[in-house]
C-alpha positions, 0 to 999 in steps of 0.5 A, a space after each residue: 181323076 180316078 188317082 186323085 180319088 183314089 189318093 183322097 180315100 186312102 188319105 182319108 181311111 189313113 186319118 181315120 185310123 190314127 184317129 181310131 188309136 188315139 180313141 182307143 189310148 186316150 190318154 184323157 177322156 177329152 182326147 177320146 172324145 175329139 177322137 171320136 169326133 174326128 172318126 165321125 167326121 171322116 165318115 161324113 166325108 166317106 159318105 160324100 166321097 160315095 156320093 160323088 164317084 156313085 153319083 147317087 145324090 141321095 146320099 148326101 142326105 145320109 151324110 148330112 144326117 150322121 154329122 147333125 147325129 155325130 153333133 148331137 151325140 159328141 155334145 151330149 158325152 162332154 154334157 156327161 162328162 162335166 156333169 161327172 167331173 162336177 160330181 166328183 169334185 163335189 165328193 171331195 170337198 164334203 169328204 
């Protein structure tokens, strides 16, 4: 049991760098913005996995937080972007 947790965590560490680089290269700002949806992700997974090998129940309602938290904030930023993206393109048609 403990090897498959360990396994599972070095598994999970490993998926959230490789999305830490592609948020920090993007190429587009959409592929930083799933980037940074997937880190947050993971997190909540972290926290579970915590959860699970403490056995402090508690945490799982900080898990469910950061994901309602991660939620909110990654729909805010695509609200921005397509707001910045309506604005910019509306520049360019009066100029």
């Amino acid at each position: 049991m403990t090897l498959v947790l360990v396994l599972t965590t070095m598994a999970v560490f490993a998926t959230m760098g490789l999305a830490l680089v592609r948020a920090l290269k993007g190429p587009t700002i959409y592929d930083r913005i799933v980037a940074v949806n997937v880190f947050g992700t993971k997190t909540v997974l972290v926290v579970a996995l915590i959860t699970y090998i403490t056995g402090h129940a508690d945490l799982i309602d900080v898990a469910l937080v950061y994901a309602l938290i991660n939620f909110i904030a990654i729909v805010t930023v695509l609200k921005l972007v397509k707001l910045r993206d309506l604005a910019s393109s509306g520049e360019q048609d009066h100029g």
